[in-house]
C-alpha positions in Angstrom: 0.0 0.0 0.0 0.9 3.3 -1.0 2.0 6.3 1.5 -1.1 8.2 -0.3 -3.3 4.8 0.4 -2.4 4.6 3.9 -2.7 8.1 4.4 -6.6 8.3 2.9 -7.2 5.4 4.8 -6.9 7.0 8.2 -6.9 10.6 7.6 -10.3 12.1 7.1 -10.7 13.8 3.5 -11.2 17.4 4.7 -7.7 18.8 2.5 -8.3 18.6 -1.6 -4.3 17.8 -0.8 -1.7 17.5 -3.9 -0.5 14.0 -4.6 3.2 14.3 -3.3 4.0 13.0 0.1 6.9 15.2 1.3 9.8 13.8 3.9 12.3 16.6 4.5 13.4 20.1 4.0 16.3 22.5 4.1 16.3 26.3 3.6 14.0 26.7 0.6 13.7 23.1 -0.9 11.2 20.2 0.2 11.9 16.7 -0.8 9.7 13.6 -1.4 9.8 10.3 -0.5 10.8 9.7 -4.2 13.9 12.1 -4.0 12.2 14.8 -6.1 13.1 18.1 -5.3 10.6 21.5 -5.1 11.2 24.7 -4.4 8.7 26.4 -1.8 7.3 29.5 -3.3 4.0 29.0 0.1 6.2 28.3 3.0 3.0 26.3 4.5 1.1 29.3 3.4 3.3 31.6 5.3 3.9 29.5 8.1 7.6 28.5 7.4 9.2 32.0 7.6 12.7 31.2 7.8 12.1 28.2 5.3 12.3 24.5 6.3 14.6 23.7 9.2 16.5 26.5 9.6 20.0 26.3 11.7 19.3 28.9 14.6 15.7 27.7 14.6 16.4 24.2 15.0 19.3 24.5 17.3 17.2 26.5 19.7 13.8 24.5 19.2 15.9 20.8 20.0 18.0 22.5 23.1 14.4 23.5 24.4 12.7 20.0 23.8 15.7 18.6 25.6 15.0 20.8 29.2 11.6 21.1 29.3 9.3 20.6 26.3 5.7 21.2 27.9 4.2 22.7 31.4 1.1 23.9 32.4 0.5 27.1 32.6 -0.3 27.4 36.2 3.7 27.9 36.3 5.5 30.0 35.2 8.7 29.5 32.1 10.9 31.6 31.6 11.2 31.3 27.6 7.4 32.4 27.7 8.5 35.6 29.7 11.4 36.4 27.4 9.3 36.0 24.2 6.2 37.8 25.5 8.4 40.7 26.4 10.3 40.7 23.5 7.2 40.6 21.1 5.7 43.5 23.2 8.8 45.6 22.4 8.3 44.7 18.8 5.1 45.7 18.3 4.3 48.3 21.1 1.4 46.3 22.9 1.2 45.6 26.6 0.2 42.3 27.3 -0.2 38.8 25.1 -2.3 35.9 25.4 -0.9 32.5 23.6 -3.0 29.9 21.8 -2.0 27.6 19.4 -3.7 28.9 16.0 -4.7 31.5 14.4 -8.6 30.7 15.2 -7.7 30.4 18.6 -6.1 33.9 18.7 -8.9 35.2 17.1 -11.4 33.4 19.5 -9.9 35.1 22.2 -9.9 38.7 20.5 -13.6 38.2 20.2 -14.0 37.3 23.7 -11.8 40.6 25.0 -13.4 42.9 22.9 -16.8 41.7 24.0 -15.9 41.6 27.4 -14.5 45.3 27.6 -18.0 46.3 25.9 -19.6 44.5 29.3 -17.4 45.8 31.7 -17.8 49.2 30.9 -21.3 49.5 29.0 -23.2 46.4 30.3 -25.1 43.6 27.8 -26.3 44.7 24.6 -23.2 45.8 23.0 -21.9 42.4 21.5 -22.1 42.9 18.0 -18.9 42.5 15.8 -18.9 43.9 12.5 -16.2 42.1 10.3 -16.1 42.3 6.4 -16.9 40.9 3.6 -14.8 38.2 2.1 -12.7 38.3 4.9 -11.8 34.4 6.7 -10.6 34.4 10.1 -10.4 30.8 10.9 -13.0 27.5 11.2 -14.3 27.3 14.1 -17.7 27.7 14.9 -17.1 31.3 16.2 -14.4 31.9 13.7 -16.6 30.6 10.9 -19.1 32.7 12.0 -16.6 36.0 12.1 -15.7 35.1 8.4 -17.7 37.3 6.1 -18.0 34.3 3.4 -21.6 32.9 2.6 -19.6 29.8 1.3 -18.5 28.9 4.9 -21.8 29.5 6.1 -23.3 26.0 5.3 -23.9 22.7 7.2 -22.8 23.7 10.8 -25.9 25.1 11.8 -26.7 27.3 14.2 -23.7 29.3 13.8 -22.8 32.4 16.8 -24.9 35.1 16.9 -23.5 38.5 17.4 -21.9 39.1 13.9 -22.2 41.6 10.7 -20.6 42.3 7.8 -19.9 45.3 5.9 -18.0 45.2 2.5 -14.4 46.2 2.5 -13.7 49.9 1.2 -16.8 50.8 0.8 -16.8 53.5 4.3 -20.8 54.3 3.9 -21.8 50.6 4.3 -19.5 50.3 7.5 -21.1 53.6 8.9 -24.7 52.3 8.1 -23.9 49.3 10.3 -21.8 51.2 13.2 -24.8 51.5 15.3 -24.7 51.2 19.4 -25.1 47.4 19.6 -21.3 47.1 18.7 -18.3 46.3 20.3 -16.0 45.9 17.7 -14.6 46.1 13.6 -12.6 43.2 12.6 -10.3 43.6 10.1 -7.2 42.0 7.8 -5.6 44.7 6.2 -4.6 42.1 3.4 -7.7 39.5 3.0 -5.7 36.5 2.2 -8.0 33.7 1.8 -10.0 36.0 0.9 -8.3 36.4 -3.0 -5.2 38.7 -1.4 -6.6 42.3 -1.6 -5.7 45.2 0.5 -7.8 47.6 1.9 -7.8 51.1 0.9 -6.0 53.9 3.0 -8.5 56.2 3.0 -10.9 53.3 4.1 -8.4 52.6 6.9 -8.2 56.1 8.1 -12.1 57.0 8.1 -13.0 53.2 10.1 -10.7 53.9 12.6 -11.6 57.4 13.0 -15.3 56.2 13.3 -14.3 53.4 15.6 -12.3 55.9 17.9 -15.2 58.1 18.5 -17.6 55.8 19.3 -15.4 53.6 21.8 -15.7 50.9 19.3 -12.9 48.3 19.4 -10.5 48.0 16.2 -9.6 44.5 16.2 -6.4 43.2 13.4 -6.6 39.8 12.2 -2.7 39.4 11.2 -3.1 36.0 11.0 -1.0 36.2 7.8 -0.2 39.5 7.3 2.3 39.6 10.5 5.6 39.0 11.7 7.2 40.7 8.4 4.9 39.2 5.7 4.6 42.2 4.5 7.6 44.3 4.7 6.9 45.2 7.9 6.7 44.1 11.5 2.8 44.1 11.5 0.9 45.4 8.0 -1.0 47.8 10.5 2.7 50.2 10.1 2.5 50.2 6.6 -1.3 51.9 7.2 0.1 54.2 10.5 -2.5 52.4 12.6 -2.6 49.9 15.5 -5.6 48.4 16.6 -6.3 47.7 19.9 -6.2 44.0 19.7 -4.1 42.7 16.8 -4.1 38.5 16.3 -0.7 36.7 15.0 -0.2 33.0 14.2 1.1 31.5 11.5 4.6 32.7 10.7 5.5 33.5 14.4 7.1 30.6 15.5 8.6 29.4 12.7 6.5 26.0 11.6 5.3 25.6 15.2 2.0 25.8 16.1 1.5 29.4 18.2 -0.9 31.9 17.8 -0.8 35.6 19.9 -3.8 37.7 20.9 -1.9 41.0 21.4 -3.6 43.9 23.3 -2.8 47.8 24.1 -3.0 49.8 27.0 -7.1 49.7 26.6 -8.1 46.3 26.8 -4.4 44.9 28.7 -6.5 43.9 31.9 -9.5 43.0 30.4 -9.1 39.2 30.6 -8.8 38.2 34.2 -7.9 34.6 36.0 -10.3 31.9 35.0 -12.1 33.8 31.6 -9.8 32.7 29.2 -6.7 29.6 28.3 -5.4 27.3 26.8 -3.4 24.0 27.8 -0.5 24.4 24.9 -0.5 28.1 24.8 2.9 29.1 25.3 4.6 26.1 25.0 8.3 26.5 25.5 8.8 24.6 22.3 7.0 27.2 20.4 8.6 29.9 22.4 12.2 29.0 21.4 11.7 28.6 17.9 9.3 32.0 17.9 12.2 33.5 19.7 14.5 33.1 16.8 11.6 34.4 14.4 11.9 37.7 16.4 15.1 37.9 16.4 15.3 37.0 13.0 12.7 38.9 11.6 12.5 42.1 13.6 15.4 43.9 12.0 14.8 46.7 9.7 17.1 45.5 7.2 15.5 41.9 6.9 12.5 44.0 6.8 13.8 46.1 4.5 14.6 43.1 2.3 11.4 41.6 2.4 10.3 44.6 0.5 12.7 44.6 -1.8 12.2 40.9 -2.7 8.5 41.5 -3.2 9.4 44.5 -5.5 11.1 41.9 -7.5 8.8 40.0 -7.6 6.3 42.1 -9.1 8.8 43.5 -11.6 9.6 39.6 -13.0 5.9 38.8 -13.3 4.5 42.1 -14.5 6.3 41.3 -17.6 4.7 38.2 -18.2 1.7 38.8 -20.9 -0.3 36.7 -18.9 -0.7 38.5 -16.1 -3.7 41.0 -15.3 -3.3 42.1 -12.0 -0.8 41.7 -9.4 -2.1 42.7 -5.1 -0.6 42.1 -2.1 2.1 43.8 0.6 5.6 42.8 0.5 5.7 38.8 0.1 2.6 38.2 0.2 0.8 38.5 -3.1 -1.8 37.3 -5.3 -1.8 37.2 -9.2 -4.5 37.8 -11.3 -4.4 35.6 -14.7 -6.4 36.6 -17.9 -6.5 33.4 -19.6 -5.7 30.3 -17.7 -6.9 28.9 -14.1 -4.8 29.4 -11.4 -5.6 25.7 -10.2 -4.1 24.4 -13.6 -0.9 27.0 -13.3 -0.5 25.4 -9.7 -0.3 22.0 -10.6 2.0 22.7 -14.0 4.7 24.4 -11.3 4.1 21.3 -9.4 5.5 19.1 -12.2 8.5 21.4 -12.7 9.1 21.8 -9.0 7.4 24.6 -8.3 5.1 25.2 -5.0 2.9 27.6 -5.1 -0.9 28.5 -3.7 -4.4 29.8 -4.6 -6.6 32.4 -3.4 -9.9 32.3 -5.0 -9.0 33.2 -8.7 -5.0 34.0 -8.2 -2.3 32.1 -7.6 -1.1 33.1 -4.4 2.7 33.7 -3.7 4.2 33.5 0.1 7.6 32.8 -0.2 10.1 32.4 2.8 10.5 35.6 4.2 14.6 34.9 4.1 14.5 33.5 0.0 17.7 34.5 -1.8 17.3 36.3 -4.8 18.8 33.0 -6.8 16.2 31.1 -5.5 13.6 33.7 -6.3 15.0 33.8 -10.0 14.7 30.4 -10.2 11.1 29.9 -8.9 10.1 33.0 -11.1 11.5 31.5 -13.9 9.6 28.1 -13.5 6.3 30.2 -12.9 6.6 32.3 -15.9 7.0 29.3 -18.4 4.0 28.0 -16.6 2.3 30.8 -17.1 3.6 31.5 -21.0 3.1 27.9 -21.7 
């Protein structure tokens, strides 16, 4: 029996997954169990940002499983504290809360925000307006959050509590702002959502709306964080930080983590017993995430990142078969005139290419730390896919 056989056997079938079964990585190439070679143009859609199995990353994330790989949280670990601190000097927030996802990150946003609306305004102001085509995980919550009719099926009765106004357009938002809300939730970049960003003007006027009104601005930066794109957290490239701004993916390095981040506001809004989780902040997930950080969090790999996404654009914007090209830094989406981004994905596939959809585009999200070689190469692959 096949690896694929034995797989399908046991696994239930909720990934349409690609038929290569991969066994090990270094830097910017995956291998299968066949010895063929691919080139990682998705990082685990923007989960692997240093690539796979980076030195510093593993180093630290093996010396960590060999002292202590797992304790409760009733304790307290001092690669948690170090992290936690560090990631608040990052990004200018007060206090974290870990999870292990980026559902669970936003799960607890929803909660804080809710609860500050009860402590200081009492029930009736639950409401969260987030926006159309948005996605902000699959829980039930989370599934509710997301502003996509197509994830609105078969899980019946979804949470109540939720609207949805459509992105950029600043009159719809306002028609909905009325006094049963708590919060707007927002990805500055909707990934799944086809990789568009919002407008600036759009930014400035719902967070000048939310301010006045006390209304929460919650960031879903899920995928947009931890130098996606360009910059620490996609909220700088707008001038804005919400008062509760979600991470995961990217920010420990392949681990699973996810960070509910929040400012002076809503810091002491969560109190002992409302809120946890029995993996958050594992020390595993620390270590690596601590290498992320330190990785990650200086300007000049910052500065790179745009640079590299710059080139990108400039390689592809060439190619006649391109209509559109949207995104921030290393994380963009590309618009096709002719072909289906589905077929384009599975021709770089055969030639040893990875790369992802969003809706219509193919969806780039490279390793944050590529080399330009490597991105020549993967372009190059990509553009006789997309010329072919």
């Amino acid at each position: 029996m096949s690896t694929i056989e034995q797989f399908d056997n046991a696994v239930m079938h909720t990934y349409g997954r690609l038929p290569i079964v991969l066994e090990t990585g270094a830097d910017r190439i995956t291998t299968d169990e066949n010895g063929d070679s691919f080139l990682d143009f998705g990082s685990g859609i923007g989960t692997n940002s240093l690539g796979y199995c980076n030195e510093a990353w593993a180093d630290a994330v093996c010396e960590q499983v060999r002292k202590l790989q797992h304790t409760s949280n009733y304790f307290y670990t001092k690669v948690q504290s170090d992290f936690a601190n560090r990631l608040c000097q990052i990004t200018g927030y007060k206090r974290v809360f870990f999870g292990n996802s980026g559902a669970e990150a936003n799960e607890c946003a929803i909660k804080l925000a809710r609860k500050y609306s009860f402590d200081k305004y009492g029930k009736g102001r639950h409401t969260i307006i987030t926006l159309k085509n948005s996605f902000h995980g699959r829980t039930l919550c989370t599934l509710s959050a997301t502003g996509q009719d197509s994830f609105h099926d078969f899980f019946f009765p979804f949470v109540e509590g939720f609207t949805y106004a459509e992105a950029n357009n600043i009159d719809d938002l306002k028609a909905k702002l009325d006094d049963t809300v708590c919060a707007v939730m927002i990805e500055y970049v909707q990934g799944e959502g086809g990789v568009n960003p919002l407008e600036s003007a759009y930014v400035d006027e719902l967070y000048k709306l939310c301010g006045e009104k006390d209304v929460l601005v919650i960031a879903d930066e899920v995928q947009t964080g931890v130098g996606r794109t360009g910059t620490f957290l996609a909220g700088e490239q707008y001038a804005k930080r919400a008062d509760i701004t979600t991470l995961a993916k990217g920010i420990a390095g392949g681990l699973p983590m996810g960070v509910c981040l929040a400012n002076e506001k809503c810091m002491d809004v969560l109190g002992k017993g409302t809120h946890g989780s029995t993996f958050g902040g594992n020390p595993v997930a620390c270590a690596g995430a601590m290498v992320v950080l330190d990785t990650v969090g200086q300007p000049d790999f910052l500065a790179s990142v745009l640079a590299k996404g710059a080139h990108i654009r400039a390689a592809l914007q060439q190619c006649e078969e391109v209509a559109e090209i949207t995104g921030l830094g290393m994380m963009l989406g590309i618009r096709l005139k002719t072909k289906s981004a589905p077929d384009v994905l599975n021709e770089a596939l055969r030639q040893g290419l990875l790369v992802l959809t969003a809706k219509e585009k193919i969806r780039l999200l490279p390793p944050l730390n590529i080399t330009e070689a490597e991105l020549d190469a993967g372009l190059s692959i990509l553009k006789k896919c997309l010329t072919a």
